[in-house]
C-alpha positions as CSV (number, residue, x, y, z in Angstrom):
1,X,-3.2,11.9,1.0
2,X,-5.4,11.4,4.4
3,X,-4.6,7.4,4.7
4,X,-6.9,5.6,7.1
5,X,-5.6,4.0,10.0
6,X,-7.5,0.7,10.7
7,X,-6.5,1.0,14.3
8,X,-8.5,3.7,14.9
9,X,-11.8,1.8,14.0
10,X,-11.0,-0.1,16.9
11,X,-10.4,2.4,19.1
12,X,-13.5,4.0,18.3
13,X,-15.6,0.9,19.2
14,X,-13.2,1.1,22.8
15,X,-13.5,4.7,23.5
16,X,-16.5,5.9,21.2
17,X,-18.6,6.9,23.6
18,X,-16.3,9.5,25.4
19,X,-16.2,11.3,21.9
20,X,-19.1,14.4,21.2
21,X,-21.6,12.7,18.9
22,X,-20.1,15.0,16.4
23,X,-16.7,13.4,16.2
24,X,-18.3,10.0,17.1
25,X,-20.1,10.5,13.6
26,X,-17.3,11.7,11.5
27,X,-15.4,9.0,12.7
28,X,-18.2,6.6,12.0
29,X,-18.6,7.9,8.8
30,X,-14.7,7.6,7.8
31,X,-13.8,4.6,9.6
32,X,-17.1,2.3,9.8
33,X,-19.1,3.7,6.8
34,X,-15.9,4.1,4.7
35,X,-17.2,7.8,3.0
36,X,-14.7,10.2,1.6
37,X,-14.4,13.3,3.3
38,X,-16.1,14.8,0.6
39,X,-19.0,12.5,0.9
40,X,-18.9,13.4,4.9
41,X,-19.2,17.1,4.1
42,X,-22.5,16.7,2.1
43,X,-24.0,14.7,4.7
44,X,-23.5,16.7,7.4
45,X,-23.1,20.0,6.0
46,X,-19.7,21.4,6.3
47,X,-16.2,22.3,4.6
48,X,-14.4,19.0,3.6
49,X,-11.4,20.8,5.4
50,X,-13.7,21.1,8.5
51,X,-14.5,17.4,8.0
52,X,-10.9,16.5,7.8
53,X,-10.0,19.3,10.9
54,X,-12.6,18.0,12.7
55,X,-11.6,13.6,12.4
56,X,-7.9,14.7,13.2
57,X,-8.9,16.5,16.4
58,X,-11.1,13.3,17.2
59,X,-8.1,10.8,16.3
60,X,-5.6,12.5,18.6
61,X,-8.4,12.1,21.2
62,X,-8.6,8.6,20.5
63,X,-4.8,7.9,21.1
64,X,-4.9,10.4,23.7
65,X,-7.2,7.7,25.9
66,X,-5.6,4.5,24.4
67,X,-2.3,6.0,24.9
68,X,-3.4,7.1,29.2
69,X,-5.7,3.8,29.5
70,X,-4.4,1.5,27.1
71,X,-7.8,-0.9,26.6
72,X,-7.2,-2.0,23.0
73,X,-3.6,-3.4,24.1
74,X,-5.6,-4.6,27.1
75,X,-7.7,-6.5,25.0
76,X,-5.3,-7.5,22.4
77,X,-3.0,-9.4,25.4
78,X,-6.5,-10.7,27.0
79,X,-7.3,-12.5,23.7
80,X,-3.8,-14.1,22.8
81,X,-3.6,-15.6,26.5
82,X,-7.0,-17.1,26.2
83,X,-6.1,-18.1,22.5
84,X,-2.7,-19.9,24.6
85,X,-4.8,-20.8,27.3
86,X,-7.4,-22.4,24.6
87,X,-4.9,-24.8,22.5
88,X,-3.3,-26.4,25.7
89,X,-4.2,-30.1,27.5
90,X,-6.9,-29.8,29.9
91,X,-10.0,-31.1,31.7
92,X,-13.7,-30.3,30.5
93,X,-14.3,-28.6,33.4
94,X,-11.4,-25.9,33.0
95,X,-11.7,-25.4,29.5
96,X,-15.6,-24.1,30.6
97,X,-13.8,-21.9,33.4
98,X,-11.2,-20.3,30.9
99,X,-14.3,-19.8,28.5
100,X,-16.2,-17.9,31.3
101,X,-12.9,-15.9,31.9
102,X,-12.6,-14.8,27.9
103,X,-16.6,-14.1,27.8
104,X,-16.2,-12.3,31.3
105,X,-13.4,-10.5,30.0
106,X,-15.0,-9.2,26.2
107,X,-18.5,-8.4,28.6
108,X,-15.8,-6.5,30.9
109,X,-14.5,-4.6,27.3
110,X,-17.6,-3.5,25.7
């Protein structure tokens, strides 16, 4: 069975636009639309085998960049420190500059 790995929905919203718009789609499709690969293949007009060929070649180039620029574990570490950063005792005036930081830093990610 072709199980679906949730990370890579997130690392098609990181890295999407680097894909083709072909892969982009299938991925899309799979991950975001949650079609069968059957349901892909009518829709866009090839083998379900090409379908599932073609989303494999696109997930390894997904890790491929995650794995050589690492943004998702980027952002995963930038949101638990300003999670930390959030809960702890501290003036008005630098909780709004720690809030700044963490909508600097998602602006900086998208």
């Amino acid at each position: 069975m072709f199980e679906k790995n949730l990370l890579l929905s997130y690392l098609l919203d990181q890295y999407g636009a680097v894909l083709g718009e072909r892969h982009r789609t299938l991925l899309d499709y799979y991950y975001n639309q949650d079609l069968s690969l059957a349901e892909i293949a009518a829709e866009v007009g090839i083998s379900r085998q090409g379908v599932r060929d073609s989303i494999k070649k696109a997930e390894e180039e997904l890790f491929f960049l995650e794995e050589n620029l690492h943004l998702h574990e980027r952002t995963l570490k930038m949101a638990k420190a300003s999670d930390r950063l959030l809960r702890l005792p501290m003036s008005n005036e630098m909780r709004e500059a720690v809030q700044e930081l963490i909508e600097a830093a998602e602006l900086a990610t998208n």
